[in-house]
N, CA, C and O of each residue as an XYZ file, in Angstrom:
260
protein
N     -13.468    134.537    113.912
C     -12.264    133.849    114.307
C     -12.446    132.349    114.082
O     -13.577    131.984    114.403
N     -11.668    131.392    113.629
C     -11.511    130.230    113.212
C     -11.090    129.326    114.400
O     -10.034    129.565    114.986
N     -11.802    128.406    114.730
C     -11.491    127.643    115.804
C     -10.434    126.626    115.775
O     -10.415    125.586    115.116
N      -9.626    127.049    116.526
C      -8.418    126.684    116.906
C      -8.375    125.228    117.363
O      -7.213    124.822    117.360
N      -9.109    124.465    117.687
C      -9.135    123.484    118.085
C      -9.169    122.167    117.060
O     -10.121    122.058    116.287
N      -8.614    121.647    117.066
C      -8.933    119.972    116.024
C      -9.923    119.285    116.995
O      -9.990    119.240    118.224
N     -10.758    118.704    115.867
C     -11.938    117.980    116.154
C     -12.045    116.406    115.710
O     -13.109    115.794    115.606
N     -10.654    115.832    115.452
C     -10.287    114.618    115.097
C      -9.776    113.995    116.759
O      -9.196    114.534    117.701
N     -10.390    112.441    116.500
C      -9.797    112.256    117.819
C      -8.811    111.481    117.530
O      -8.951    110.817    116.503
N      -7.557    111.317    118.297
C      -6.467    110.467    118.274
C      -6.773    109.209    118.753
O      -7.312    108.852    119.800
N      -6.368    108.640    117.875
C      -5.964    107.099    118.227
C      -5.026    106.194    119.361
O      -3.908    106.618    119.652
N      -5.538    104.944    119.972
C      -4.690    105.086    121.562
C      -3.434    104.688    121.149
O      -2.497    104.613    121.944
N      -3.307    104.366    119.700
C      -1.703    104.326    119.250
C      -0.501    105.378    118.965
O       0.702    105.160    118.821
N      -1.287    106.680    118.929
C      -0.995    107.769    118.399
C       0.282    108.149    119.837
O      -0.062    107.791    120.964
N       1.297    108.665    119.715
C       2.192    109.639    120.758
C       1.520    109.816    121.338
O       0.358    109.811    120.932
N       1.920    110.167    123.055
C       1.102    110.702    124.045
C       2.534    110.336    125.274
O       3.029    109.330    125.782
N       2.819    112.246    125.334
C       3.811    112.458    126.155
C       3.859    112.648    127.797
O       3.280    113.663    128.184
N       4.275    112.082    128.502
C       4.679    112.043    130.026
C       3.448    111.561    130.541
O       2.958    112.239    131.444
N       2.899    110.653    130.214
C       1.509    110.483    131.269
C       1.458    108.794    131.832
O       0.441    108.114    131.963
N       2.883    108.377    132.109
C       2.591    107.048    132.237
C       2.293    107.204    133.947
O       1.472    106.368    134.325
N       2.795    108.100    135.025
C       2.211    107.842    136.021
C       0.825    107.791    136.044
O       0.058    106.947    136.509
N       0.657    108.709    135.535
C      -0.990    109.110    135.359
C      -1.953    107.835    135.343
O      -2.764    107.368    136.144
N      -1.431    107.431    133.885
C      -2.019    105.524    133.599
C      -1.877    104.860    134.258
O      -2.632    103.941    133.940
N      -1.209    104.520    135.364
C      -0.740    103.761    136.102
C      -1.838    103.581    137.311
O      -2.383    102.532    137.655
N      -1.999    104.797    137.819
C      -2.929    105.527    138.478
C      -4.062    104.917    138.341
O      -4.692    104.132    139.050
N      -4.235    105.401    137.304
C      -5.812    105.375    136.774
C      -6.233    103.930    136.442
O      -7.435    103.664    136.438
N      -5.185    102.841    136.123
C      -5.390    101.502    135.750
C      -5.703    100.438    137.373
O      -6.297     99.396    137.651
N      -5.046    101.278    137.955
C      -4.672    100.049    139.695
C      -6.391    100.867    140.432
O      -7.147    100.287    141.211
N      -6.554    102.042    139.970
C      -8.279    102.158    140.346
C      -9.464    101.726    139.878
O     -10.491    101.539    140.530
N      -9.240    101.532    138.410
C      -9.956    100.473    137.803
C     -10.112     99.578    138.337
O     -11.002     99.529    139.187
N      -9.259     98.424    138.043
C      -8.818     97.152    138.937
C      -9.219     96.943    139.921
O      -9.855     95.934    140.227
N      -8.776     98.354    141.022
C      -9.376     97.926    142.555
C     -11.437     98.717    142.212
O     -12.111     99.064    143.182
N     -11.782     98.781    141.308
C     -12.774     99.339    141.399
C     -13.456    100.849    141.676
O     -14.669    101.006    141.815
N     -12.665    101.716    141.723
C     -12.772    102.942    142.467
C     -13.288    103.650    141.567
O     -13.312    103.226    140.412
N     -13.936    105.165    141.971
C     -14.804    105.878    141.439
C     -13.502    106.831    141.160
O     -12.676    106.881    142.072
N     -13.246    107.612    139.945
C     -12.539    108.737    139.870
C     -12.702    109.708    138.882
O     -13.066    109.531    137.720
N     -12.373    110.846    139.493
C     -13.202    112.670    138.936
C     -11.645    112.760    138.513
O     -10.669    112.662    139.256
N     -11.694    113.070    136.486
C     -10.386    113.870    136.384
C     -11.317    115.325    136.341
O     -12.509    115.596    136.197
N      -9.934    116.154    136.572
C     -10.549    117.850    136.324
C      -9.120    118.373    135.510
O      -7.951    118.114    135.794
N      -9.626    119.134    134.486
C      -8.257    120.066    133.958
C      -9.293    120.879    133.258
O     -10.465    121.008    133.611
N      -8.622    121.491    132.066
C      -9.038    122.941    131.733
C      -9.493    121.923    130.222
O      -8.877    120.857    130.223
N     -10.303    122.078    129.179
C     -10.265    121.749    128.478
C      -9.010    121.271    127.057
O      -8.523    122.199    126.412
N      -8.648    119.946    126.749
C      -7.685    120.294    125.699
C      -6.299    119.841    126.327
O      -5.160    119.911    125.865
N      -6.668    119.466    127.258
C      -5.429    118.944    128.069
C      -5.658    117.331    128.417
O      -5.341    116.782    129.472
N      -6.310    116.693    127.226
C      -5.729    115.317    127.091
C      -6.322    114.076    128.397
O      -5.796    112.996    128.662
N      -7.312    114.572    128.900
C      -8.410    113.767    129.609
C      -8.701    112.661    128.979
O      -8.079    111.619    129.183
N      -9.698    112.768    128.128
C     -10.419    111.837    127.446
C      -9.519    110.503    126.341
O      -9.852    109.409    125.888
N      -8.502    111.200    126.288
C      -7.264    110.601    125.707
C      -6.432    109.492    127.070
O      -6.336    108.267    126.996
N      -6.093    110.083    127.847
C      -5.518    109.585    128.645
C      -6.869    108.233    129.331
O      -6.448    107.281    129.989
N      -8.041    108.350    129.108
C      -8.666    107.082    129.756
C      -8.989    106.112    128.631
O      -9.400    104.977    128.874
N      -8.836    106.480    127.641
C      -8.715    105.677    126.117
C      -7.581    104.832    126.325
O      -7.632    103.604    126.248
N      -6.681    105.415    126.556
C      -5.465    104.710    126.827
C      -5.901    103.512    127.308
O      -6.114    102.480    126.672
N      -6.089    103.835    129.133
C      -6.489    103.401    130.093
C      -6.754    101.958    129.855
O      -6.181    100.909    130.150
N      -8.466    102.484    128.838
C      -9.043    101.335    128.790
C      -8.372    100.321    127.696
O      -8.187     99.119    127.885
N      -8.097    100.939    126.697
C      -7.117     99.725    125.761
C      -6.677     99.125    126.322
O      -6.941     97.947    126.085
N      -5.428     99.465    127.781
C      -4.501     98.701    128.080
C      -5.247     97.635    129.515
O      -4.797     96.711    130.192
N      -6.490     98.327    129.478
C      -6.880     97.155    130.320
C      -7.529     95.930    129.824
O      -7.705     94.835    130.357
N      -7.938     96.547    128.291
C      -8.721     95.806    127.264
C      -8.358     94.635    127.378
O      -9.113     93.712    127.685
N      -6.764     94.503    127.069
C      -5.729     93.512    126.979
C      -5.333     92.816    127.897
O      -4.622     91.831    127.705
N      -5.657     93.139    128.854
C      -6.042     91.687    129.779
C      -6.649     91.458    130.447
O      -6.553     91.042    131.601
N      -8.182     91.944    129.164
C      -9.186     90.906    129.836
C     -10.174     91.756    130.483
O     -11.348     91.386    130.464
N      -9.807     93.000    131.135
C     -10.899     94.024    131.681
C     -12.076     94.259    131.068
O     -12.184     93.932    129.886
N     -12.758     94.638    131.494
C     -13.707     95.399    130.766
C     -14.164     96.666    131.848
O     -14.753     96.681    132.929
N     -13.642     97.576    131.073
C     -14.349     99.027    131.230
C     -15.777     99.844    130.586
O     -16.093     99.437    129.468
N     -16.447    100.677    131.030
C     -17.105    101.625    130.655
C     -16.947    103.130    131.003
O     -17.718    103.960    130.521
């Protein structure tokens, strides 16, 4: 069986649908410093969604790891 999965990663410019609470979230815990556990099932856009994250904190001035 042929794996179904793409192994290219998207770019933080690329579409990325309904997740602005999410970012929002995840940016004001940054900021305030906080420790945070995502959990989902694989393929559901984790690692994407803190890419985001960090770009948009990139831009002013943050620095993430």
């Amino acid at each position: 069986m042929r794996n179904p999965f793409c192994a290219t990663e998207l770019p933080v410019t690329a579409p990325f649908c309904d997740r602005e609470k999410e970012s929002e979230e995840l940016e004001s815990h940054a900021v305030n410093r906080a420790n945070v556990v995502l959990y989902s099932p694989r393929r559901y856009g984790k690692t994407s969604l803190v890419k985001r994250v960090q770009a948009r904190l990139a831009g002013k001035g943050t620095i993430t790891i």
